[in-house]
C-alpha positions as a printed Julia matrix, in Angstrom:
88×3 Matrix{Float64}:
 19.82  -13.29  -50.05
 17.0   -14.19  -47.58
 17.41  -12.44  -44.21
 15.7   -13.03  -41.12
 15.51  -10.52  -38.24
 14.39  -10.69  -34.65
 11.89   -7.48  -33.41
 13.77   -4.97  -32.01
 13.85   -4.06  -28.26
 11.93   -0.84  -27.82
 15.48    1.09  -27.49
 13.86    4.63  -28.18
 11.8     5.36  -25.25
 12.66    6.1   -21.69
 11.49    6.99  -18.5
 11.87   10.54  -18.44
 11.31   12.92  -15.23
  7.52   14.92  -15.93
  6.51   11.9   -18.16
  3.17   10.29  -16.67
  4.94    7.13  -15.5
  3.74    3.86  -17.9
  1.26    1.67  -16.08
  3.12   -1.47  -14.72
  1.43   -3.94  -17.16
  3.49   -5.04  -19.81
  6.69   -3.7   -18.28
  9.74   -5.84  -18.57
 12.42   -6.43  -16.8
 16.08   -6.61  -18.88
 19.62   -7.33  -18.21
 21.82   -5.06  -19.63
 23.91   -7.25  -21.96
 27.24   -5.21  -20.9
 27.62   -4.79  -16.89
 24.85   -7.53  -16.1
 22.7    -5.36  -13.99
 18.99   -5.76  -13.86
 16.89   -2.96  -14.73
 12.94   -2.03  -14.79
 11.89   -0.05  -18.0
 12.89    0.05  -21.02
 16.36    0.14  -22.54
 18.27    3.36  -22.69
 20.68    2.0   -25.55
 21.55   -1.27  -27.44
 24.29   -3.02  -28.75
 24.16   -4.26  -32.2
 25.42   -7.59  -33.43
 25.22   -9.2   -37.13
 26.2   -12.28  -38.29
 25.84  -14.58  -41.05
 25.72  -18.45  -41.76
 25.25  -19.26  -45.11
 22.58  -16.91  -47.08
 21.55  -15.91  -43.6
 21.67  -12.84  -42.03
 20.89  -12.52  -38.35
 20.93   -9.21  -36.25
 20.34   -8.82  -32.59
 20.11   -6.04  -30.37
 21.2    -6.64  -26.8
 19.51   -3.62  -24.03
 22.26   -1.48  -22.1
 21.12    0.4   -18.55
 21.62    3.88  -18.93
 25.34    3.74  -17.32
 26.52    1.51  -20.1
 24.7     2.87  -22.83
 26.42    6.57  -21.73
 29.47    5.09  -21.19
 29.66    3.21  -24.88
 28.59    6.17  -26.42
 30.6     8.93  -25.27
 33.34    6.24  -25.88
 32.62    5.67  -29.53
 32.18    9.42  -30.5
 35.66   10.29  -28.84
 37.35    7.44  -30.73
 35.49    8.39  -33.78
 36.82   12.28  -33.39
 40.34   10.73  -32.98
 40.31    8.91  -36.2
 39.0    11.6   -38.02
 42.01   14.01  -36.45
 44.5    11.45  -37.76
 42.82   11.82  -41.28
 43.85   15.41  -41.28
């Protein structure tokens, strides 16, 4: 099974308070792929979507602003603890 995979977005650094502040060149600007807004940076989360066609497996990973990235986590880890108290 062949399987062909775009380059991540640089999801696991942020601009943190203290941090000497990145120079400017070779910043981008995203969209984050859930509420639209524009932000400077780099990506505080992202999404991830897999599909297939064929033998082909294709993954992408879509940047979320910090708002959305919270928001989608804390969202999945309470559903996740409500599954698992239904388990017991």
């Amino acid at each position: 099974m062949s399987a062909s995979r775009t380059a991540p977005l640089p999801v696991n650094r942020r601009d943190e308070p203290g941090e000497a502040a990145p120079a400017t060149v070779g910043r981008r600007t995203y969209r984050c792929d859930s509420c639209g807004k524009r932000f400077d940076g780099y990506p505080w989360g992202a999404g991830l979507f897999m599909w297939t066609r064929g033998d082909e497996t294709r993954f992408e990973e879509p940047p979320l602003c910090e708002t959305c990235a919270t928001r989608i986590t804390i969202g999945a880890l309470v559903k996740w603890g409500s599954e698992e108290e239904a388990d017991e």
